[in-house]
N, C-alpha and C positions, 0 to 999 in steps of 0.2 A: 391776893390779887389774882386775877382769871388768866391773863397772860405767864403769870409764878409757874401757877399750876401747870397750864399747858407745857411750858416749856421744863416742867420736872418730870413729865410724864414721856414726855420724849425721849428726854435724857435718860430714864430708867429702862427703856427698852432695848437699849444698846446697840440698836441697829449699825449694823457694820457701814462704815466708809469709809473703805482703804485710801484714799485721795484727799482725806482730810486729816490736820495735823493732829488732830483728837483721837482718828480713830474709828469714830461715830458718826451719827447723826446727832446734829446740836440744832438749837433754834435760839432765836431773839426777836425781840418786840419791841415794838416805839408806837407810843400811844401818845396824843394830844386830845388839848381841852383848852378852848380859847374862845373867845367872845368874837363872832362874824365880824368884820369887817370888811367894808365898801372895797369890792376889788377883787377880794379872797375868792380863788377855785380851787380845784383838786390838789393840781402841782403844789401850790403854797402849803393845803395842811399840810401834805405827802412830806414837802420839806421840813415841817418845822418837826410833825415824827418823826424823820429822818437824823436830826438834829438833838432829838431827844433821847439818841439810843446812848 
């Protein structure tokens, strides 16, 4: 997955952030795949990736 990658290639760089409990720099991704429906804008996908983390 494209998102995997990205976010191991981050993780391997070890960028420092002292203000995070890790240490680092970390990332995460929320992806959706849904059939339009009547109504649906931005906010809703936004939510339902949001939801899919």
């Amino acid at each position: 997955m494209i998102a995997e990658k990205i976010r191991a290639a981050i993780s391997a760089c070890q960028i420092e952030h002292p203000g995070s409990e890790y240490g680092c720099v970390t990332a995460s991704f929320g992806a959706v795949s849904r059939e339009p429906k009547v109504g649906d804008d931005l906010t809703t996908v936004i939510k339902a990736a949001d939801e899919a983390l």
